[in-house]
C-alpha positions as CSV (number, residue, x, y, z in Angstrom):
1,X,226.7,122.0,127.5
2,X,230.0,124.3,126.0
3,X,229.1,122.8,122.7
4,X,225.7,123.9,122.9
5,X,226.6,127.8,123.9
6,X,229.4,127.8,121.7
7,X,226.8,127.0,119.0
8,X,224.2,129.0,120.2
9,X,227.0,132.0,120.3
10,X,228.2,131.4,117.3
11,X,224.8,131.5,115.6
12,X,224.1,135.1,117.6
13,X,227.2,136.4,116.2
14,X,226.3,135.6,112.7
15,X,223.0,136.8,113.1
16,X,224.2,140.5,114.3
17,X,226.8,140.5,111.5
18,X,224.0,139.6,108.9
19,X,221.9,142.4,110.2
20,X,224.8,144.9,110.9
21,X,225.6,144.6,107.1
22,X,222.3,144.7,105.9
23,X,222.0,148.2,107.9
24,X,225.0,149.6,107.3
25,X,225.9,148.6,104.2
26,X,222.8,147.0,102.2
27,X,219.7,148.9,100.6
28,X,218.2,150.0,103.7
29,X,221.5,152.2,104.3
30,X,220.7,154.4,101.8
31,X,219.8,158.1,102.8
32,X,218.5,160.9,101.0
33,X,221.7,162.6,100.7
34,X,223.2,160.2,99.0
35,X,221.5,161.0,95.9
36,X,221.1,165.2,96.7
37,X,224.5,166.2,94.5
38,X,223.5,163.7,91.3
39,X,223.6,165.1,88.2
40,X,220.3,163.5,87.0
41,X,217.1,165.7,86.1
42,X,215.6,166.0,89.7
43,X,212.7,164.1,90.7
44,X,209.4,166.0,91.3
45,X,206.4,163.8,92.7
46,X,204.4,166.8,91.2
47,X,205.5,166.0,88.0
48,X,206.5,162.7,87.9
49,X,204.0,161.2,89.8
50,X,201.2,162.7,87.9
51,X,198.2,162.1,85.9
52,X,197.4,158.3,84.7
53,X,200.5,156.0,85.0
54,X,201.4,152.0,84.5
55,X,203.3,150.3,86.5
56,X,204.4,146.8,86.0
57,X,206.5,144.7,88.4
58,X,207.3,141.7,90.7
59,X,207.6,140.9,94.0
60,X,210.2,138.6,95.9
61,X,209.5,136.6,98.8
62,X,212.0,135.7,101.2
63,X,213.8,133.1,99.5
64,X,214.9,135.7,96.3
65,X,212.2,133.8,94.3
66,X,209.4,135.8,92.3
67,X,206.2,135.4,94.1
68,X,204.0,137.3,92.3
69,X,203.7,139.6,89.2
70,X,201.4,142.5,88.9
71,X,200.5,145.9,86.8
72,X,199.1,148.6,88.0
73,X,197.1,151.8,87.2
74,X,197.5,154.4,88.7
75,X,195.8,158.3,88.6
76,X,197.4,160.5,90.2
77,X,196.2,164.6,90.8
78,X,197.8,167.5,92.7
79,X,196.5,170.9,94.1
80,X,199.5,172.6,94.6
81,X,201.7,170.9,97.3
82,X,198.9,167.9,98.4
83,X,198.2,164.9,96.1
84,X,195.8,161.6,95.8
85,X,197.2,158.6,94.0
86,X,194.8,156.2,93.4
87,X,196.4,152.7,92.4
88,X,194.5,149.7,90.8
89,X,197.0,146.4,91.0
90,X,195.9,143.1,89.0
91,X,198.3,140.2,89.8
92,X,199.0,137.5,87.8
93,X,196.4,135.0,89.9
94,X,194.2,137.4,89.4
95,X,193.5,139.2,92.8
96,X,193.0,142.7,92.8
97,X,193.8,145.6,95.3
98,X,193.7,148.7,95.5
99,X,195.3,151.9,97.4
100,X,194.5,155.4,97.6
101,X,197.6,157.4,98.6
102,X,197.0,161.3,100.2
103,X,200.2,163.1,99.6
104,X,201.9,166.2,101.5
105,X,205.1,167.7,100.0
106,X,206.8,170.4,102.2
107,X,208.7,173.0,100.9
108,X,212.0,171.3,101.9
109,X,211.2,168.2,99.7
110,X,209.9,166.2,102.5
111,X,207.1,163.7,102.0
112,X,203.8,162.9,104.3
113,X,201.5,159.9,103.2
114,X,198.7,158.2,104.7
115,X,196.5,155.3,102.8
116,X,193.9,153.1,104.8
117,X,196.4,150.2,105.0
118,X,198.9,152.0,106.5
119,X,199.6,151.9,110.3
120,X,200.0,155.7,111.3
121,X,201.7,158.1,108.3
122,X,204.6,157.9,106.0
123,X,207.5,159.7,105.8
124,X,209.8,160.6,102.8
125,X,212.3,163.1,101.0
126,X,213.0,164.1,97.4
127,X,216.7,164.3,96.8
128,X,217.9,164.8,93.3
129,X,216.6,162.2,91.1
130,X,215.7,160.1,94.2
131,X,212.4,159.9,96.6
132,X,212.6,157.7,99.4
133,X,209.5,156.4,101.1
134,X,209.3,154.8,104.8
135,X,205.9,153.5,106.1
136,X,204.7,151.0,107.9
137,X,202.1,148.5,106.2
138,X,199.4,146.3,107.5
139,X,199.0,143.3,104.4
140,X,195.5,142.4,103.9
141,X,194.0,139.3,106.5
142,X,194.6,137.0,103.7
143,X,198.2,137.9,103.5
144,X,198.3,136.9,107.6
145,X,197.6,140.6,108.6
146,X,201.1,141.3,109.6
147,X,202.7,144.8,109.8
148,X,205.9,145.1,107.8
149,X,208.3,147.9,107.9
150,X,208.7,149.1,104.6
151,X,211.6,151.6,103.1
152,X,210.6,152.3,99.1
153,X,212.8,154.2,96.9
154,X,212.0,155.3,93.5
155,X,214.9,156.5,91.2
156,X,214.0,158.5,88.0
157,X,215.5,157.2,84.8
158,X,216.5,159.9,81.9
159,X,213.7,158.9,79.6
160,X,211.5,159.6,82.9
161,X,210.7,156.2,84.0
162,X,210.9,155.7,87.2
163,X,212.3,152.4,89.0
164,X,210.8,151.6,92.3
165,X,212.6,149.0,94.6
166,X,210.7,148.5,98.0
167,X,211.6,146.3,100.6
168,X,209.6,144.8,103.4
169,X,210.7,144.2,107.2
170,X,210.0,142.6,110.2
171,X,211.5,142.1,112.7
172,X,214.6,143.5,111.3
173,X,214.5,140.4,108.5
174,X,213.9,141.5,104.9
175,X,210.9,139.3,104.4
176,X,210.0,140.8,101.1
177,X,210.8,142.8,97.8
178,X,209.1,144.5,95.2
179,X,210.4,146.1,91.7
180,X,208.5,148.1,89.6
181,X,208.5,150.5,86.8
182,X,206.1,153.1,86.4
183,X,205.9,155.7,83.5
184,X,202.8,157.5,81.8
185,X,200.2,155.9,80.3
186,X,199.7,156.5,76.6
187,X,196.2,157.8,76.4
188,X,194.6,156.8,73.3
């Protein structure tokens, strides 16, 4: 039996050390302010999250491996400080989805966001060349339905790209990861 709880300790130990690290230390400790003093062209959602955009990515499942591959379109419009993104994904096995975002930018930089698949509203900052984006998600009944935690950040790049690195939650457990690029579209 002292084997077993020795074990069984051991294995809780591990456990909060993984997740301590991960909090403290990983991508999910990032804040905001991190990014506030950076001496990168700030990032404006108005701006850079505006008009038609393509976005092209993977996602990660919970082994590191690539899962799926997708691009996007998106359109995005503002009326002074509220905005609606609409996004059109096509992945490589040829599903389809599709999100419309409603946007609130405060005068501080702070973020509200609601879309259909997400459980209550959003919350996020602008900070420098940085936006950070936390929201909880519901994944379609296909995906199993569950609700993942989900911190994205987007980092603008000097050309104006922006790089989007999302993870997904639950439970505490990184179960998920998505990185993207979005930029504008070249109308023709």
């Amino acid at each position: 039996m002292t084997a077993l709880l020795y074990t069984l300790l051991g294995a809780a130990i591990v456990l909060a050390l993984a997740l301590l690290r991960q909090r403290m230390f990983g991508f999910l400790a990032q804040k905001p302010a991190d990014y506030a003093n950076d001496r990168g062209a700030p990032f404006d959602v108005r701006t850079h999250l505006n008009g038609p955009l393509i976005c092209e990515g993977v996602i990660y499942g919970p082994t590191g491996r690539v899962t799926s591959r997708f691009v996007g379109e998106f359109e995005a419009r503002w009326d002074g400080n509220e905005g609606v993104m609409d996004e059109h994904f096509r992945y490589e096995s040829g599903a389809e989805q599709h999100r419309q975002w409603k946007l609130r930018l405060g005068n501080d930089g702070r973020i509200r966001a609601t879309a259909p698949d997400l459980v209550g509203e959003g919350e996020g900052q602008q900070s420098g060349p940085s936006v950070r984006l936390r929201y909880r998600i519901r994944l379609p009944e296909d995906a199993g339905g569950h609700v993942l935690d989900t911190v994205d950040w987007m980092y603008l790049a000097p050309n104006g790209t922006i790089v989007n690195r999302s993870q997904f939650c639950k439970f505490g457990f990184t179960v998920a990861e998505l990185v993207a690029t979005m930029r504008p579209k070249e109308v023709v």
